[in-house]
One Martini backbone bead per residue (centre of mass of N, CA, C, O) as a GRO file, in nm:
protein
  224
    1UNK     BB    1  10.822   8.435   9.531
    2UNK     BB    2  10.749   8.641   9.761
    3UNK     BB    3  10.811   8.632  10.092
    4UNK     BB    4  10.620   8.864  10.133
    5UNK     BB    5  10.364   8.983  10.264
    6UNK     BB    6  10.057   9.176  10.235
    7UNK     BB    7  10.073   9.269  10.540
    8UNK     BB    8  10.329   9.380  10.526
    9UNK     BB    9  10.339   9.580  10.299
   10UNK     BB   10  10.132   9.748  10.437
   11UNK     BB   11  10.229   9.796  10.687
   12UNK     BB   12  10.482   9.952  10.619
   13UNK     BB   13  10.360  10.163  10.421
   14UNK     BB   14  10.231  10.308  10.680
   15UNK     BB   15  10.469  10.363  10.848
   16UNK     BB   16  10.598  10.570  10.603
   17UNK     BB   17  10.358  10.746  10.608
   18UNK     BB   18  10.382  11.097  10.464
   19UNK     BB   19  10.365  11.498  10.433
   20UNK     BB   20  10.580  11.741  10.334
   21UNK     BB   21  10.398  11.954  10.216
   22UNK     BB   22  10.291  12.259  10.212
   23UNK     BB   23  10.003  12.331  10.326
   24UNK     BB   24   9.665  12.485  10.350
   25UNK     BB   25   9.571  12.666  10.518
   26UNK     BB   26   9.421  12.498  10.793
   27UNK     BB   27   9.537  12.208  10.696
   28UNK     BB   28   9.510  11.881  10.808
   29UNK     BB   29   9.661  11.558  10.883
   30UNK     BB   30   9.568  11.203  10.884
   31UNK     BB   31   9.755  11.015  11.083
   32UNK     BB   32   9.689  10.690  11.256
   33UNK     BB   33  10.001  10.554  11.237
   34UNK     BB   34  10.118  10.741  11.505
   35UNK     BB   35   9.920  10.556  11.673
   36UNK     BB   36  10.050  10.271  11.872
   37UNK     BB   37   9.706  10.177  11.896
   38UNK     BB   38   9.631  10.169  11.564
   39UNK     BB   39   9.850  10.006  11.493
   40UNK     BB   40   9.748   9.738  11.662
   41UNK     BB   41   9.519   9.709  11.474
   42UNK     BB   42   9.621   9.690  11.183
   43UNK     BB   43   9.781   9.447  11.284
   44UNK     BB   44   9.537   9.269  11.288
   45UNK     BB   45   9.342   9.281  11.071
   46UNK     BB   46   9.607   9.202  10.837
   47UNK     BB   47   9.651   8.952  10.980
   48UNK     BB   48   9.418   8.814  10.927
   49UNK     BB   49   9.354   8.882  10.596
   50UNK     BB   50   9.703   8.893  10.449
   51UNK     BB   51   9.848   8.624  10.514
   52UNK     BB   52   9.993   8.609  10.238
   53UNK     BB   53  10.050   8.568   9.862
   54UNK     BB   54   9.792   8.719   9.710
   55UNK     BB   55   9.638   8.807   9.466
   56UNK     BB   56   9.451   9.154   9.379
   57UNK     BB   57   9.231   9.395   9.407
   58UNK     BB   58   9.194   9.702   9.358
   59UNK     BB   59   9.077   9.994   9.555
   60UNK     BB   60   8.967  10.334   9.494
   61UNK     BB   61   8.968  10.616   9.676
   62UNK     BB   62   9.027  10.957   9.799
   63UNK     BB   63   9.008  10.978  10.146
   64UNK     BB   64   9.025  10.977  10.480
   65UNK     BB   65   8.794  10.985  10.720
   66UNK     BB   66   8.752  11.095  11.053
   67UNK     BB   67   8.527  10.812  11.105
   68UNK     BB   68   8.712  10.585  10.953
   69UNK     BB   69   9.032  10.591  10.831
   70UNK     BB   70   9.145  10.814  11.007
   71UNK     BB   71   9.043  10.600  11.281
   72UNK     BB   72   9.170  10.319  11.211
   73UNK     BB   73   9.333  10.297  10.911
   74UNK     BB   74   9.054  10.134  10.755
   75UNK     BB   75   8.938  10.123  10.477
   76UNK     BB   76   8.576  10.163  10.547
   77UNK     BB   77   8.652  10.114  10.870
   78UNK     BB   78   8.455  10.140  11.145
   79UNK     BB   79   8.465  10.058  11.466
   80UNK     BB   80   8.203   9.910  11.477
   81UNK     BB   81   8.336   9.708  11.208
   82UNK     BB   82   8.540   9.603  11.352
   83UNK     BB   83   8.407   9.477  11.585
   84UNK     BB   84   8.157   9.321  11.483
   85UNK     BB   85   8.280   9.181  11.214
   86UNK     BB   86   8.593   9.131  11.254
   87UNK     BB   87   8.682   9.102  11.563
   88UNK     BB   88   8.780   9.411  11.693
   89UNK     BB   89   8.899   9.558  11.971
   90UNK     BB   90   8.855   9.855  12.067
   91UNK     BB   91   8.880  10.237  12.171
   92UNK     BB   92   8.672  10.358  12.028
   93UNK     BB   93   8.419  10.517  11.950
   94UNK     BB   94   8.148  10.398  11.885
   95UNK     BB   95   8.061  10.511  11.574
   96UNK     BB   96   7.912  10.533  11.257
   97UNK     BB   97   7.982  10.524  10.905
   98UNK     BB   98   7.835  10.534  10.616
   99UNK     BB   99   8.042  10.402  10.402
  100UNK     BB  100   8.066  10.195  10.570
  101UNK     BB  101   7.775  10.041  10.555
  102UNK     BB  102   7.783  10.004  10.267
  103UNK     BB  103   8.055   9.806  10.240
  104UNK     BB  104   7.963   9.597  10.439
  105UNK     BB  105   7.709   9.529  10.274
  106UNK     BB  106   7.873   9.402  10.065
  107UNK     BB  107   8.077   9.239  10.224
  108UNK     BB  108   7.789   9.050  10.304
  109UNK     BB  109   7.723   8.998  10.006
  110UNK     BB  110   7.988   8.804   9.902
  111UNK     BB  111   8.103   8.670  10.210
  112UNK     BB  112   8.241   8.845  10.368
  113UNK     BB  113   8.538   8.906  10.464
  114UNK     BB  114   8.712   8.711  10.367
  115UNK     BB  115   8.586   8.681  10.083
  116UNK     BB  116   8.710   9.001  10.028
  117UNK     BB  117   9.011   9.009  10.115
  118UNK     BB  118   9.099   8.796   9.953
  119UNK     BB  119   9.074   9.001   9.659
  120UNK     BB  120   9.097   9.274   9.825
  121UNK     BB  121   9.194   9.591   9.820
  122UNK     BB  122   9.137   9.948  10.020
  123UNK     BB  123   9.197  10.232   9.936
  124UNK     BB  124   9.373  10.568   9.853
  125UNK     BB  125   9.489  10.810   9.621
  126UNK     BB  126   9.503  10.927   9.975
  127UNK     BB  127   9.583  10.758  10.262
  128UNK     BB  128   9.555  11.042  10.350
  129UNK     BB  129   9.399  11.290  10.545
  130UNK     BB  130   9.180  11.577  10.584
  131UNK     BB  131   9.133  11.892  10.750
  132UNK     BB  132   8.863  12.151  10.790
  133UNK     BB  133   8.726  12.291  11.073
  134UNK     BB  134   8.643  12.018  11.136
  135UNK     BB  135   8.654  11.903  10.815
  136UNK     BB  136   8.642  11.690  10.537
  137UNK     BB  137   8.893  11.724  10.279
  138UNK     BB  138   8.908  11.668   9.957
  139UNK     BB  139   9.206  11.704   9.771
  140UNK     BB  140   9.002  11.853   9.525
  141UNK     BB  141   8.866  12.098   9.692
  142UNK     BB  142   9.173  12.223   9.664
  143UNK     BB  143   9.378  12.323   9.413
  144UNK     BB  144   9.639  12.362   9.640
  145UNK     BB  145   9.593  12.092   9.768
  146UNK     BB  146   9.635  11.888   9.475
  147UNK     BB  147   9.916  11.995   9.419
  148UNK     BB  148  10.069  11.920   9.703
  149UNK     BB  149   9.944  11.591   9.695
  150UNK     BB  150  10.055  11.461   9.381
  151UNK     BB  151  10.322  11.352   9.455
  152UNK     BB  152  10.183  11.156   9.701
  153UNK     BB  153  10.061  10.995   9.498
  154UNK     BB  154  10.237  10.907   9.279
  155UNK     BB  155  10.424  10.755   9.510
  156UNK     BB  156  10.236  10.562   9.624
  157UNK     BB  157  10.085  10.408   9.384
  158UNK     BB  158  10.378  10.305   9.289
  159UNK     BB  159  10.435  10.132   9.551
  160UNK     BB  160  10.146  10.029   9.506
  161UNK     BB  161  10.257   9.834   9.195
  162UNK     BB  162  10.537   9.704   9.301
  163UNK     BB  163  10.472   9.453   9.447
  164UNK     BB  164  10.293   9.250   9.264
  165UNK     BB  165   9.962   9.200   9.354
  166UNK     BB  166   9.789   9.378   9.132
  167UNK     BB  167   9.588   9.436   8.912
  168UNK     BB  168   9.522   9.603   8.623
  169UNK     BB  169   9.252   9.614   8.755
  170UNK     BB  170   9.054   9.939   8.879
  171UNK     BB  171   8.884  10.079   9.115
  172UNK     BB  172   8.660  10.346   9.163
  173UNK     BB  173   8.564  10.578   9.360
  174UNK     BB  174   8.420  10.762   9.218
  175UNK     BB  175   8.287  10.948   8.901
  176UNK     BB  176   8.452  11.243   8.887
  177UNK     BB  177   8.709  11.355   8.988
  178UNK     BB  178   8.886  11.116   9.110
  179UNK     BB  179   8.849  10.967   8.801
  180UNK     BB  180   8.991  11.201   8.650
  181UNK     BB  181   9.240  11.215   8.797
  182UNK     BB  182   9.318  10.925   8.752
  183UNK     BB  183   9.335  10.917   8.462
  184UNK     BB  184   9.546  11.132   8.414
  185UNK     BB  185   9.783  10.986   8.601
  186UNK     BB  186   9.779  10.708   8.434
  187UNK     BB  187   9.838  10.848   8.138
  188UNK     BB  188  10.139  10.905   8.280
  189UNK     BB  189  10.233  10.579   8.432
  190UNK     BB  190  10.047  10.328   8.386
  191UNK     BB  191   9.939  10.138   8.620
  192UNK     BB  192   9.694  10.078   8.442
  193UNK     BB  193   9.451   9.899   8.203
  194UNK     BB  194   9.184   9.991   8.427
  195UNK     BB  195   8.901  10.172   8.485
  196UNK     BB  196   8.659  10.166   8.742
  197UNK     BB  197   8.370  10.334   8.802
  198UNK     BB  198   8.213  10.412   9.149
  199UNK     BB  199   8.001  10.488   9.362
  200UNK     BB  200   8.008  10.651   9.630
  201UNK     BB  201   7.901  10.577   9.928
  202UNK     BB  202   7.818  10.828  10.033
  203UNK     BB  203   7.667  10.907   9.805
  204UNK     BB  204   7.431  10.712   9.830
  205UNK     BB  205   7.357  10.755  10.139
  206UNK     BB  206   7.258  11.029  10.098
  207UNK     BB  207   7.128  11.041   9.783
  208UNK     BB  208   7.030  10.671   9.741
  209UNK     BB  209   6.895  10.511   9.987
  210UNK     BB  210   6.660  10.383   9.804
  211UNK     BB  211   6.860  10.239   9.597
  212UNK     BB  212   7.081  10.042   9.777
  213UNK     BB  213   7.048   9.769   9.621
  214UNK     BB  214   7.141   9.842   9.334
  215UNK     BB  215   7.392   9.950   9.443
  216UNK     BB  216   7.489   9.641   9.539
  217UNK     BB  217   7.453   9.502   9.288
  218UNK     BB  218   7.660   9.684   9.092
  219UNK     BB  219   7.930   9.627   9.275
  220UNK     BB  220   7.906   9.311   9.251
  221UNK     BB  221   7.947   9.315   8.952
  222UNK     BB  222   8.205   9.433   8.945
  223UNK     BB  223   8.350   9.209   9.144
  224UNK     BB  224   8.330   9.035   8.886
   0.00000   0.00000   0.00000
């Protein structure tokens, strides 16, 4: 068994993103990693839930939103909930953030923190996000943008399997182009032997939250 933490792996990990690739006009990337005082909320996070050495499941996302993990530097967690419920004491303007909300509303539905972070890590197929306008622009939004940030998804996600501590089997949060993109990717290097997509929380929060229980229950079922 590897000395190394999952919370070491992770961390790490972040510290090392970058995006070399000459990006389209207007088009700016969020590295929140490079801000030595979220990345000290990330290392408490962090090391409060994954100091330890147990194998879990993947999710991946699209990429991090402005006021999500752009901000925060962890995935689908807004400062409200990283302060609220996390119980991380931060610097953010408490905002709270759609996506957040759904996810969070998952995992005090599975047991909480402890018992979701226990088995689950939540990544994106790019762990840095992207602006432009002053708006969030998803990797696959610019034929531009996507060509030129898939050799970095590319390298991300193979340095992230490479680890060996994560189930062969992958969840997707986005059901179309998201869940496409990654099967392309996959039918070519193989990271996963299956890809389970599931509706992005975005889209539920903007779109279905009439139907919130419903796609809670979803969730919950995918996670078992």
């Amino acid at each position: 068994m590897s000395q190394v933490t999952v919370s070491e792996h992770i961390l790490s990990f972040f510290k090392s993103l970058g995006i070399d690739a000459s990006l389209p006009r207007g088009v700016t990337v969020m590295n929140p990693y490079l801000d030595p005082e979220t990345f000290t909320l990330c290392q408490a996070f962090f090391e409060k839930y994954y100091s330890d050495h147990k194998n879990r499941k993947l999710i991946l996302g699209i990429n991090p939103g402005r006021l999500g993990a752009g901000l925060t530097g962890i995935s689908f967690t807004d400062p409200v909930r990283l302060e609220r419920i996390c119980g991380i004491k931060n610097h953010f303007v408490k905002k709270p953030e759609l996506s957040s909300e759904f996810v969070f509303k998952v995992i005090e539905e599975f047991g909480g923190p402890e018992a979701f972070f226990g088995q689950f890590f939540i990544s994106s197929l790019s762990p840095l996000g992207f602006i432009k306008g002053g708006k969030n622009v998803n990797y696959y939004d610019l034929p531009a943008l996507e060509k030129k940030v898939t050799p970095f998804i590319v390298q991300t996600l193979t340095e992230t399997m490479s680890w060996g501590i994560f189930d062969k089997e992958v969840l997707c949060l986005g059901e179309g182009k998201n869940y496409r993109f990654l099967e392309r990717l996959n039918s070519k290097h193989g990271w996963f032997s299956s890809i389970t997509p599931l509706p992005h929380p975005r889209f539920i929060m903007q779109y279905r939250r009439k139907k919130l229980d419903e796609y809670t229950t979803a969730y919950l079922k995918a996670l078992e």
